[in-house]
VOGU-3710 file (C-alpha; in Angstrom, 3 decimals, decimal comma):
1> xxxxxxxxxx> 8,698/-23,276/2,817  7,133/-22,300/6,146  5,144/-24,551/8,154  1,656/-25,173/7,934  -0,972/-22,573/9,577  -4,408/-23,539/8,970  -6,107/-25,751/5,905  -6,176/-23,551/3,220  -7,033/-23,812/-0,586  -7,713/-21,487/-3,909
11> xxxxxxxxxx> -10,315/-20,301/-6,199  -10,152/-16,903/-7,820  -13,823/-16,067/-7,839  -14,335/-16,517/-3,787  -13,736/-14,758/-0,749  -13,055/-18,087/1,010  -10,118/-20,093/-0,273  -10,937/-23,418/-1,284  -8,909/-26,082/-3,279  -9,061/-25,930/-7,057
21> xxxxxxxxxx> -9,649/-30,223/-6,816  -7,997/-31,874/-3,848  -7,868/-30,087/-0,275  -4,947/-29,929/1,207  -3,000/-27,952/3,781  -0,952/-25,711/1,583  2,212/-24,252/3,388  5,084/-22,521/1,530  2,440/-20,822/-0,792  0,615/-19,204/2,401
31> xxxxxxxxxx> -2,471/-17,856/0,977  -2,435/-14,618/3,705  -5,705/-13,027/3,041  -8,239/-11,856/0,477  -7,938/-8,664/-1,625  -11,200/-7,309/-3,088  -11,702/-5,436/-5,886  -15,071/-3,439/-4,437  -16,535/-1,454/-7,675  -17,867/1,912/-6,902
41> xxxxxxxxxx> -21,257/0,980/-7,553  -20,980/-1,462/-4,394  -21,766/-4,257/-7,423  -20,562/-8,108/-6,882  -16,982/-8,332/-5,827  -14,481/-10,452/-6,721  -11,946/-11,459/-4,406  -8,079/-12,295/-4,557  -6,029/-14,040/-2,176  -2,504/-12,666/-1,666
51> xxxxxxxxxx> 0,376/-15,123/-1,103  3,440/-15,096/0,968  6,217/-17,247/-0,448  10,355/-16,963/0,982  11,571/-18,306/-2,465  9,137/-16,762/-4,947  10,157/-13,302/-3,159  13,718/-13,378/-3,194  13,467/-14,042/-7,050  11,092/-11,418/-7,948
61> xxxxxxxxxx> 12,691/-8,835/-5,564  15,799/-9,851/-7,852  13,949/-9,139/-11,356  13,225/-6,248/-9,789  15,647/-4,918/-8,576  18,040/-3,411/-11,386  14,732/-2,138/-13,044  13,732/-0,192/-9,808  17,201/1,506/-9,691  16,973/2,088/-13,267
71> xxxxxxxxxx> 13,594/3,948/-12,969  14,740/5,947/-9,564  12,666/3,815/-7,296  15,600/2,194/-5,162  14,851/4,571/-2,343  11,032/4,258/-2,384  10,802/1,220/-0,740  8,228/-0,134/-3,439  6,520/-3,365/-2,616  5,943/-6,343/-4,260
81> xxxxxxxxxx> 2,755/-8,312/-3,861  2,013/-11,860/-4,998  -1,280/-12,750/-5,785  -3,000/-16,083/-6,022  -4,797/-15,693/-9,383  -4,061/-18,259/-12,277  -4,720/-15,263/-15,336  -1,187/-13,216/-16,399  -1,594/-9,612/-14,630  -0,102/-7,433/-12,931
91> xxxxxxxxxx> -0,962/-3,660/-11,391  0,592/-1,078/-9,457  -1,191/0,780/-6,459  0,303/3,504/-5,017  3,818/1,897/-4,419  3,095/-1,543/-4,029  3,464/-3,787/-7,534  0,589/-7,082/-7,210  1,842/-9,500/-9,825  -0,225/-12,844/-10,138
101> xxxxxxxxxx> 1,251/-16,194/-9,571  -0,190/-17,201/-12,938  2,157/-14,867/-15,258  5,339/-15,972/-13,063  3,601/-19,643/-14,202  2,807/-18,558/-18,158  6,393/-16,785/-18,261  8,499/-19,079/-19,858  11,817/-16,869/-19,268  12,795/-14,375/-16,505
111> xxxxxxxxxx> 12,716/-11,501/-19,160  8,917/-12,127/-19,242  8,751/-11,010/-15,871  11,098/-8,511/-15,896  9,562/-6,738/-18,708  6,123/-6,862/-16,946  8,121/-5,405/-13,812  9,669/-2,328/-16,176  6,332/-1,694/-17,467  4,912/-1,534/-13,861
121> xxxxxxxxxx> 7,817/0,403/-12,845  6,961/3,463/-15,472  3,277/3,426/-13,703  4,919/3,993/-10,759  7,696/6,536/-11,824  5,470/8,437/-13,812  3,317/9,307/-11,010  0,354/8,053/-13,461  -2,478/6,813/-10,498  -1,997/10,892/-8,658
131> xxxxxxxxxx> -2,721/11,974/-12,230  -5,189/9,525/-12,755  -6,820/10,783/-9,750  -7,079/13,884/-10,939  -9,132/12,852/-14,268  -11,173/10,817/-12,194  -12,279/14,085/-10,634  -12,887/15,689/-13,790  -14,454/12,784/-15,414  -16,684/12,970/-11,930
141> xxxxxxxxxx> -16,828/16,536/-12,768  -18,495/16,148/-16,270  -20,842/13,941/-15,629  -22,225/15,697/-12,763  -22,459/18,571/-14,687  -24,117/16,786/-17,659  -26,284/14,978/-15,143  -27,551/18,084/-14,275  -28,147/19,788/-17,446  -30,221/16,486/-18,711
151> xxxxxxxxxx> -32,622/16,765/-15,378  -32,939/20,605/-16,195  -33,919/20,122/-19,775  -35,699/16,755/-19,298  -37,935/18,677/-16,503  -38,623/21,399/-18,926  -39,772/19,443/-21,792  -42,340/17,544/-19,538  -43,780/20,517/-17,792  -43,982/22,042/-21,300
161> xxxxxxxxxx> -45,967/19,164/-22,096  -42,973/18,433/-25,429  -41,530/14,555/-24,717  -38,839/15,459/-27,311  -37,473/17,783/-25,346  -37,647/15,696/-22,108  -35,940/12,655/-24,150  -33,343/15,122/-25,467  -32,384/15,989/-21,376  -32,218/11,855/-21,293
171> xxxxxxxxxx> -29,754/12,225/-23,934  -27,566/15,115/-22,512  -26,765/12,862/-19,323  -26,199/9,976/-20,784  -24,075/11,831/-23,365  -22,240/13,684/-20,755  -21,965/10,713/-19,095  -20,115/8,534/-21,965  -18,025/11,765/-23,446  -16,391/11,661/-19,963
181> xxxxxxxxxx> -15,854/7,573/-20,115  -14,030/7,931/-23,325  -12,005/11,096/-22,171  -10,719/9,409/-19,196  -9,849/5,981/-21,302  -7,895/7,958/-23,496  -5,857/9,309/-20,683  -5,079/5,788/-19,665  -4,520/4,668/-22,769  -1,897/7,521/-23,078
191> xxxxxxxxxx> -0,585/6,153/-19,719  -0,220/2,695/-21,222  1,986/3,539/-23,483  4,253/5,882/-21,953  4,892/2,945/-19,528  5,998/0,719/-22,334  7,929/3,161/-23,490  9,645/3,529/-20,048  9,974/0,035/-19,511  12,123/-0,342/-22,828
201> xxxxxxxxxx> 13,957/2,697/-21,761  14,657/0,983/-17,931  15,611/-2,898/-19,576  18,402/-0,942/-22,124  19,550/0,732/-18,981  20,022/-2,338/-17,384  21,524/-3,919/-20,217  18,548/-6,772/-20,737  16,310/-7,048/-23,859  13,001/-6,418/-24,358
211> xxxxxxxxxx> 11,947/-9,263/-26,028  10,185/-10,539/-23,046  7,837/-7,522/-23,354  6,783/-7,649/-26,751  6,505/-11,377/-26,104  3,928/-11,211/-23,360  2,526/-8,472/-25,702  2,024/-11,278/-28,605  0,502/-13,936/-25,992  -2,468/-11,061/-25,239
221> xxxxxxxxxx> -2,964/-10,646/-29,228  -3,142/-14,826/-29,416  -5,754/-14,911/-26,312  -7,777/-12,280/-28,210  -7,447/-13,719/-31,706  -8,570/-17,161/-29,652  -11,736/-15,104/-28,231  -13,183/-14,170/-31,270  -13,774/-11,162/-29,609  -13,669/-7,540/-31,741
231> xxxxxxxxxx> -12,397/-4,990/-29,205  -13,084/-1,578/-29,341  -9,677/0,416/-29,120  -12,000/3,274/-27,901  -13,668/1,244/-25,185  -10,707/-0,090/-23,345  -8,584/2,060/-20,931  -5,243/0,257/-22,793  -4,046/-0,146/-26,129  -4,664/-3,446/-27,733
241> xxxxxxxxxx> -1,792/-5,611/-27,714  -1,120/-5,335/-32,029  -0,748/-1,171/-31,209  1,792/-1,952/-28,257  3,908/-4,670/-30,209  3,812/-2,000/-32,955  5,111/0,915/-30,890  7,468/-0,870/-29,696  8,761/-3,374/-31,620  11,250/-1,086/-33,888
251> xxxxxxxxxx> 12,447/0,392/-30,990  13,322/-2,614/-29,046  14,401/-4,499/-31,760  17,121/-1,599/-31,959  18,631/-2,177/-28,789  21,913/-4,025/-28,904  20,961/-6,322/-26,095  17,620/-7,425/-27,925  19,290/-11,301/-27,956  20,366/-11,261/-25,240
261> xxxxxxxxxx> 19,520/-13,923/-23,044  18,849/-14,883/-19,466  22,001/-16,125/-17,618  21,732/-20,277/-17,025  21,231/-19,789/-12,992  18,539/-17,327/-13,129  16,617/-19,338/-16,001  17,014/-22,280/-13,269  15,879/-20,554/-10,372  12,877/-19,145/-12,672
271> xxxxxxxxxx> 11,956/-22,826/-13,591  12,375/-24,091/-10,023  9,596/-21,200/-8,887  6,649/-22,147/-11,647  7,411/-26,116/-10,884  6,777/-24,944/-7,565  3,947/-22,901/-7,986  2,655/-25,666/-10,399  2,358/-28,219/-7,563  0,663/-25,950/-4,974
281> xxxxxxxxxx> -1,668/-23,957/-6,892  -3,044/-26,916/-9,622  -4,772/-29,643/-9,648  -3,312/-33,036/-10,023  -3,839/-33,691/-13,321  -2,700/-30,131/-14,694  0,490/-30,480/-12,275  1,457/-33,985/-13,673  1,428/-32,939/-17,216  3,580/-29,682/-15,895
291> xxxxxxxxxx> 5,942/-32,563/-14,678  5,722/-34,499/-18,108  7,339/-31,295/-19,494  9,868/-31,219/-17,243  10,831/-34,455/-17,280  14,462/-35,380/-15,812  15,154/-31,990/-14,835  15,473/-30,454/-11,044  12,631/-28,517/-11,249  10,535/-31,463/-12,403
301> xxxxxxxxxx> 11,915/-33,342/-8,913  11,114/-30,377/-7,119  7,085/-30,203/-8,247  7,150/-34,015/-7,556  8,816/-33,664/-3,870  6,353/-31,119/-3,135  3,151/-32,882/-4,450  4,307/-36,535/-2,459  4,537/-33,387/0,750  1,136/-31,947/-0,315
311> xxxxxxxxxx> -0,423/-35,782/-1,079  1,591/-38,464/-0,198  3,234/-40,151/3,359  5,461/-37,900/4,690  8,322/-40,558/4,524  8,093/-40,702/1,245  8,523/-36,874/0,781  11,256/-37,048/3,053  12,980/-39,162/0,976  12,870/-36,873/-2,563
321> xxxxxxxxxx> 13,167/-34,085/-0,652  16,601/-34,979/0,765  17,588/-36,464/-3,063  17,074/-32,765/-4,006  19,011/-31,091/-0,505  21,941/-33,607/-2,377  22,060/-32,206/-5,757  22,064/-28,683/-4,598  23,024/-28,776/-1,073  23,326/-24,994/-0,611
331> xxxxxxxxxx> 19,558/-24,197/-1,819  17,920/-22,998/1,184  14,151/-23,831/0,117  14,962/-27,334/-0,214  15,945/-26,826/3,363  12,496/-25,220/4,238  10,365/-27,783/2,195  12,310/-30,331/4,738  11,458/-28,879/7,447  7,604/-28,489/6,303
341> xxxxxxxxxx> 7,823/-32,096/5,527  9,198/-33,126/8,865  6,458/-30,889/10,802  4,071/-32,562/9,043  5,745/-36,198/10,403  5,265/-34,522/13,717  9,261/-33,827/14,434  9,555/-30,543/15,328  13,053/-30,403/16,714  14,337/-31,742/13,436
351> xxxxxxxxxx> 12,090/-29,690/11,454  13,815/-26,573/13,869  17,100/-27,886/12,168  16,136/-27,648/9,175  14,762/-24,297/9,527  18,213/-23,209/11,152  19,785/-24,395/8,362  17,625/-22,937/5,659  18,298/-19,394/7,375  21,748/-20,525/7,581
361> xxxxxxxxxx> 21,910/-20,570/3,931  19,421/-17,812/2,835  21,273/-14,372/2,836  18,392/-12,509/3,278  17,902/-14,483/6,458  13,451/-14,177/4,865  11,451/-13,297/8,328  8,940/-16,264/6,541  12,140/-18,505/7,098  12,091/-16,968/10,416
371> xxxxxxxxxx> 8,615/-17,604/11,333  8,839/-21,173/10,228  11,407/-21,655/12,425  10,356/-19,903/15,406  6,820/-21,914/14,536  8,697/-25,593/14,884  10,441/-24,351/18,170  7,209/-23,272/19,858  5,826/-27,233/18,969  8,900/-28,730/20,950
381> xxxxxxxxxx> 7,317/-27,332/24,189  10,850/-27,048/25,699  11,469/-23,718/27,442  14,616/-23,107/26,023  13,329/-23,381/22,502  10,268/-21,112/22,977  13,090/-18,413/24,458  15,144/-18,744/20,885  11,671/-18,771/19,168  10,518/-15,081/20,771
391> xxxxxxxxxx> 14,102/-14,083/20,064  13,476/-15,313/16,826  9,796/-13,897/16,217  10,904/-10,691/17,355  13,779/-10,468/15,124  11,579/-11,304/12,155  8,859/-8,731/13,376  11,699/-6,242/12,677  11,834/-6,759/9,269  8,119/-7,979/8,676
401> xxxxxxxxxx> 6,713/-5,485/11,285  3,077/-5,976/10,503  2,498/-10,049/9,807  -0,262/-11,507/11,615  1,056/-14,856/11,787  4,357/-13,795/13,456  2,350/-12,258/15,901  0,341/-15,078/16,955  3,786/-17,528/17,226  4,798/-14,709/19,436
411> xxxxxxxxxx> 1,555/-14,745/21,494  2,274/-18,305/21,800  5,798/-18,364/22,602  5,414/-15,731/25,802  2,268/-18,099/26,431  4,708/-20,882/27,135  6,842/-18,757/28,818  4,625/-17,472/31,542  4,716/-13,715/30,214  0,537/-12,996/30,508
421> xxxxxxxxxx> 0,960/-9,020/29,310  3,672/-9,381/26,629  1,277/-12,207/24,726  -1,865/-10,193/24,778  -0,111/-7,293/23,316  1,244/-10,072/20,733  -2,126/-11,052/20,478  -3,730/-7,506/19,682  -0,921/-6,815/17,168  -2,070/-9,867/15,523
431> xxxxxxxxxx> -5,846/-9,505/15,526  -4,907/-5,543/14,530  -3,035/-6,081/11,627  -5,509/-8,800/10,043  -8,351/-6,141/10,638  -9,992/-6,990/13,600  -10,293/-3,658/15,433  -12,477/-5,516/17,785  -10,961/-8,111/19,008  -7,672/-6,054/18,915
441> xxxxxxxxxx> -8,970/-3,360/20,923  -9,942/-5,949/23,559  -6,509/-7,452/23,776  -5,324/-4,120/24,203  -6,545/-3,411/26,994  -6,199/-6,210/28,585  -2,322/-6,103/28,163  -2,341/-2,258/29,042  -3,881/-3,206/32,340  -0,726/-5,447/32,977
451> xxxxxxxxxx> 1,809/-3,214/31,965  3,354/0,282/33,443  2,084/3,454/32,603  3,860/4,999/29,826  5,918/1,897/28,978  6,898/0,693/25,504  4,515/-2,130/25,837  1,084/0,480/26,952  1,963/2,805/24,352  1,848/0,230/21,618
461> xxxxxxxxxx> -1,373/-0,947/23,094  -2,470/2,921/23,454  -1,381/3,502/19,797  -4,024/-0,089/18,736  -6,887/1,171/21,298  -7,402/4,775/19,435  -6,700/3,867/16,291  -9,349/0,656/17,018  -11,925/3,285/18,733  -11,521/5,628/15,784
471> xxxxxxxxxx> -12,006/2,885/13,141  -15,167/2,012/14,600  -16,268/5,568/14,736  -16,343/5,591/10,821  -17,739/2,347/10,315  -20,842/3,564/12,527  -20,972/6,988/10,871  -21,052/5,116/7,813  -24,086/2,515/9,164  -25,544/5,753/9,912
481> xxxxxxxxxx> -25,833/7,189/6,416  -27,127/3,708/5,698  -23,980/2,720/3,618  -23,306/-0,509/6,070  -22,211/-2,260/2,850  -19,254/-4,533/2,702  -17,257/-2,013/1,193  -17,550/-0,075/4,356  -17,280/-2,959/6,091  -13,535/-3,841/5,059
491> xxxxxxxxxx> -12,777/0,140/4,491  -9,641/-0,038/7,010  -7,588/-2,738/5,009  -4,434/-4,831/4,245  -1,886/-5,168/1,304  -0,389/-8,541/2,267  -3,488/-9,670/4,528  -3,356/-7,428/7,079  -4,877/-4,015/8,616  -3,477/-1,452/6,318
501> xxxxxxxxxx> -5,713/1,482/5,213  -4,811/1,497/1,347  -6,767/2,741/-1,219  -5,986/1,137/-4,895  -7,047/2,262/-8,321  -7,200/-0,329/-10,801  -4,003/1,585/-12,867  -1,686/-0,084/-14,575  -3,558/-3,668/-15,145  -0,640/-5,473/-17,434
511> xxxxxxxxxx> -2,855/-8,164/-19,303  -4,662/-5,073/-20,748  -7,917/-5,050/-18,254  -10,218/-2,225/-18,113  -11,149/-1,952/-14,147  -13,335/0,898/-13,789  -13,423/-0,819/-10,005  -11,333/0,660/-7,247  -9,504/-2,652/-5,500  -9,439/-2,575/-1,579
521> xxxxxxxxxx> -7,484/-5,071/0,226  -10,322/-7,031/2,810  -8,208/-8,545/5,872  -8,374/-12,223/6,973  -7,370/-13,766/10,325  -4,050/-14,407/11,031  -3,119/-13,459/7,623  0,585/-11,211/7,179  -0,040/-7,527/6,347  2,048/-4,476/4,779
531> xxxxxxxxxx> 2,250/-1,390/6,070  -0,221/0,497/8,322  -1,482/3,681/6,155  -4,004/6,282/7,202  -4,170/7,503/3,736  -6,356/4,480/3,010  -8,879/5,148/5,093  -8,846/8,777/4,130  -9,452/7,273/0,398  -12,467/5,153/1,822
541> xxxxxxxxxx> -13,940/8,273/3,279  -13,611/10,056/0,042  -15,170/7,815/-1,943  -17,820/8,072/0,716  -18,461/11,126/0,187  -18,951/11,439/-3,782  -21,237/8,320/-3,132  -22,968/11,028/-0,970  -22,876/14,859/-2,729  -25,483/16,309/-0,186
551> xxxxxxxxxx> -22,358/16,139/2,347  -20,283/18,263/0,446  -20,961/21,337/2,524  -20,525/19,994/5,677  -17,323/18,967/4,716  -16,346/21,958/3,035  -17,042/23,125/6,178  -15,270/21,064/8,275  -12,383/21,476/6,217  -11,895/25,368/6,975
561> xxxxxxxxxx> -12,645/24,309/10,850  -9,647/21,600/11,009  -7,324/23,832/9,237  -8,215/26,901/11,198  -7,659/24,700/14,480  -4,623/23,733/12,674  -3,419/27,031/11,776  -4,126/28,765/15,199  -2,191/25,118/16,531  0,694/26,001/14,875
571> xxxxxxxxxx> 0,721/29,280/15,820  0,420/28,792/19,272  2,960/26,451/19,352  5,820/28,566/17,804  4,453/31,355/20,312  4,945/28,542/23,267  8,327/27,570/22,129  9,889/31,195/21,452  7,842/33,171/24,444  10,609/34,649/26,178
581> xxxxxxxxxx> 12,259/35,698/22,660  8,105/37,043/22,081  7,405/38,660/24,919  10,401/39,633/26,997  13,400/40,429/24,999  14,749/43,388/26,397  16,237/45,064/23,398  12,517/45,456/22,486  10,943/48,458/22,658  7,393/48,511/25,193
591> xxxxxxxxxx> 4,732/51,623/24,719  2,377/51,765/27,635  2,673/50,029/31,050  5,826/48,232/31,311  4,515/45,760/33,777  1,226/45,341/32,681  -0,299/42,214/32,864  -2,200/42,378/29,191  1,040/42,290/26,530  0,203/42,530/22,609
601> xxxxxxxxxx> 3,004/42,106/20,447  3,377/43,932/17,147  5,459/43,121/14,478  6,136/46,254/12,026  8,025/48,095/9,550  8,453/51,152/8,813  7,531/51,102/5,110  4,442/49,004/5,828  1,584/51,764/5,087  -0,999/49,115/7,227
611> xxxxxxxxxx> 1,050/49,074/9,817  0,976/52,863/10,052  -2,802/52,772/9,792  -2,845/50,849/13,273  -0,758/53,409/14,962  -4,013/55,214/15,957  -5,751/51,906/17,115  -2,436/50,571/18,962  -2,278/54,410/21,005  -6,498/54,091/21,606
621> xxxxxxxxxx> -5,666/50,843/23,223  -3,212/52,345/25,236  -5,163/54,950/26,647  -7,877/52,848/27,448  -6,174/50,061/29,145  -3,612/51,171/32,326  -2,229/47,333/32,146  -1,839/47,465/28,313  1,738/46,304/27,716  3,017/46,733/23,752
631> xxxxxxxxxx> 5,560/45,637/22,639  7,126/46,559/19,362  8,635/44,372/17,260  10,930/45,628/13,976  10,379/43,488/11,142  12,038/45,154/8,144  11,310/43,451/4,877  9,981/45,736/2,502  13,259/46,296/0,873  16,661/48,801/1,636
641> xxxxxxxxxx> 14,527/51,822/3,065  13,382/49,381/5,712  16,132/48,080/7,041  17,835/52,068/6,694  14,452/53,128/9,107  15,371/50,184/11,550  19,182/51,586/12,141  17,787/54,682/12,831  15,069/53,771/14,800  17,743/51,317/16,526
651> xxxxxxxxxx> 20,165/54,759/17,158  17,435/57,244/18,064  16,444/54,915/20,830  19,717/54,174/22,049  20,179/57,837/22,450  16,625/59,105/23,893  14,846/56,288/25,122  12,264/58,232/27,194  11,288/59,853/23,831  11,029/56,603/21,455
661> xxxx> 7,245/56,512/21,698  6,954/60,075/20,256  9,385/59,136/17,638  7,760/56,042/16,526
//
């Protein structure tokens, strides 16, 4: 686990992260930042806090990984998120997967998991949220137009003095309104279950059984039975758990590898995650009886070493944490919870070792191991160290290219040694990818100042000072329109915690959740971060503007502007890049003044009856302008006549040059 950043604690319903029952300075689970789920309607949020974990994402990555290849994703680079939320869910947005740390804690087997992952995976390899998109805008569509057709009929009835009518306009919209609601829940039910078809197709691929699936399909079906609740099939955006379990249960029950069970090590390494998760994400009392359970057990010793860490005298945790390092001496996160122990003592060189070690032993060599690592050097103050720690940091950052918190080690480690630009620029990366364009921007600048023109260094802080300047262009257009919500506050975003412009729609919720929400991803300080997207604040702006119809013109507008610039862009830059092959190849034939210093180029063929029709402008031209310099350009593709026309052009000029213009 990686040493300790800042106190930190959970609740699900809040913004700030606070501790369930007993505070405590939670390190391996790092809680990185807060995602919010920010309805359309700008309505109460509610807020999750995204975790980064070396151990918990080496396993999942590993669930996933057969599944991904299975469903064509290997190449996509699809991301998965963790999220500290004690309910069983999981949804995909756009290609990042956010699975809660309370189904890999329900999931009693790695199956579970890996089902949830396969259904996930046909989300994502269906292209369902692009097509979802797409309804949205006819839904949108719909309603406007019902919207409309209410006002116009509910206006009619009450000048016509006839409340019937009026109330009958009431009636349209609303009608409109809810015919488009149940047309677009349909689509996602359909959704739904092509995904659990997929994900049965992807786990026989892989040669694992889909009892996991329909289990987690039965647990919903007990939790609703439990409710009391009667659900309408029609008012929920996925099919009810009994409709899933019967879709699929034939069908997976088919498969030859339906009994097939998880291998002994993975089962081990699953049990060794939830123990952990157990002890930093419950209370005491819920933890202990997690540790009644597992009784005798390594993963039972594990929740215990980490709760004496969490609780207890350092010493002590030493002491069960090196019992542990002894039974399985080549488990690398026994390693790292050593080394959080011992920075806790206050030893950082030895909790360096144990770092070393840990990322001696992890063969993913985890940047969080990394980080840890690099984090412990920085503490021993020696000069040395904090060299191997940037080394370190900025080996990580390779891998991990937009985490906050391995920014601000490296900000620290160039403190130490004596490099003034290089740690502002760490420092700006930092404050820039947990979403503070501000303070960012001022870093920036401050490290540009120190650095040479045109260097690696002033680019990057070139690259944070327009993007920063542009961000806060938006936010004040938005103020503007008097939309200075906190939706608009948090509209350039992270997916781990940081500054990345992603736009989510609430597809694909496993545990069966209608979200008629859009989720956005609010950054916290010194929190690690995904990847940097434009196309989130693109979405942000979007939704901006079907908040506010009225600006639909403008943009329309605006639109055939950019992509006019755009166009005539292009354009010029093929002309710049090809103007000798333009406008002085000599093979080409020139009517009018040779060295003029006007030249208009025309492309032509001979079969083209417009270009004919321009003959007479093109010799007009001519006449009227002594520096008029034309060239002509063959272009024959109109078919077999044309290219016949250009040979004999080609000939007849070869032959009588001085007579060419006549000819053509």
């Amino acid at each position: 686990m990686t040493a300790a950043l800042c106190p930190v604690s959970f609740s699900p319903a809040r913004t700030k992260v606070r501790a369930m029952s007993i505070p405590r300075i939670l390190t391996g689970l790092l809680l990185a930042a807060t995602v919010a789920f920010a309805p359309a309607s700008a309505a109460a949020q509610a807020n999750l806090p995204i975790v980064r974990d070396a151990e918990i994402e080496a396993l999942v990555a590993d669930y996933a990984r057969l599944i991904f290849k299975a469903a064509g994703l290997q190449k996509t680079n699809v991301q998965i998120i963790l999220v500290n939320d004690p309910s069983f869910n999981a949804f995909v947005a756009g290609r990042r997967m956010f699975v809660n740390l309370g189904a890999l804690l329900t999931a009693e087997t790695p199956n579970e998991i890996i089902g949830v992952f396969a259904h996930e995976a046909g989300h994502i390899a269906g292209g369902h949220q692009d097509r979802l998109r797409e309804q949205l805008a006819r839904a949108n569509t719909m309603m406007i137009v019902a919207a409309l057709l209410g006002v116009g009929t509910t206006i009619a009835g009450a000048a016509a003095g006839n409340m019937e009518v009026a109330q009958a306009g009431t009636g349209i919209a609303a009608g409109g309104a809810e015919l488009a609601k149940r047309g677009l829940l349909g689509y996602q039910r359909t959704e739904e279950s092509t995904a659990d078809r997929s994900a049965v197709t992807y786990l026989e691929k892989t040669g694992q059984s889909a009892r996991g699936l329909l289990k987690t399909f039965s647990r919903f079906e007990s939790a609703l039975a439990l409710s009391g609740a009667r659900v309408d099939p029609y008012q929920v955006s996925h099919p009810v758990p009994r409709d899933r379990i019967s879709a699929l249960e034939e069908l997976a029950k088919a498969s030859a590898n339906f009994d097939k069970p998880d291998s002994p090590a993975l089962q081990l390494r699953h049990d060794l995650m939830r123990a952990k998760i157990s002890a930093f994400t419950q209370d005491q009392r819920l933890a202990a009886r997690n540790l009644r359970k597992q009784s005798g057990g390594l993963p039972a010793a594990y929740a215990d070493a980490v709760r004496t860490y969490l609780t207890g005298n350092p010493r002590s945790a030493l002491a069960k944490v090196d019992a542990l390092i002894e039974k399985s001496p080549t488990s690398p996160w026994f390693q790292e919870l050593r080394g959080d122990v011992l920075m806790k003592a206050n030893q950082p060189a030895k909790a360096a070792d144990a770092y070393k070690r840990a990322l001696a032993l992890d063969p993913a060599r985890s940047p969080i191991l990394q980080f840890g690592h690099a984090k412990a050097l920085i503490a021993t103050g020696k000069e040395a160290a904090l060299k191997t720690a940037a080394d370190e940091l900025k080996s990580g950052l390779q891998r991990d290219r937009e985490n906050p918190m391995g920014y601000e080690l490296l900000a620290q480690a160039q403190v130490g040694l004596g490099n003034a630009a290089e740690a502002e620029l760490a420092q700006a990366d930092a404050a820039f990818y947990s979403g503070d364009y501000k303070q960012a921007k001022s870093f920036a600048a401050r490290a540009q100042q120190k650095m040479k023109n045109g260097s690696p260094g002033w680019l990057r802080a070139q690259d944070i000072l327009e993007f920063s300047i542009q961000t806060e262009k938006i936010l004040t257009a938005s103020r503007r329109h008097g939309k200075d919500t906190d939706m608009n506050k948090a509209m350039v975003t992270g997916a781990i915690g940081g500054a990345v412009a992603v736009g989510m729609l609430g597809l694909g919720v496993f545990a069966g959740r209608m979200s008629d929400t859009e989720p956005r991803v609010i950054a916290a300080p010194a929190a690690p971060a995904a990847t940097l997207d434009r196309a989130g604040v693109e979405a942000i702006v979007r939704d901006y503007l079907v908040a506010n119809p009225e600006l639909i013109e403008t943009m329309q507008t605006a639109l055939e502007q950019k992509r006019e610039a755009e166009q005539k862009k292009a354009a010029q830059a093929v002309i710049s890049g090809a103007g000798d092959a333009i406008f002085k190849d000599p093979s080409d034939p020139v009517i009018g003044n040779p060295d003029g210093n006007v030249t208009v180029v025309e492309f032509f063929d001979y079969n083209c009856g417009y270009c004919k029709r321009a003959l007479d402008d093109m010799n007009a031209m001519v006449k009227a302008d002594p520096e008029l310099r034309f060239v002509l350009k063959e272009f024959p593709i109109l078919g077999p006549e044309s290219q016949k026309a250009s040979i004999v052009s080609a000939a007849f000029r070869a032959l009588h040059a001085d007579k060419y213009a006549e000819f053509h």
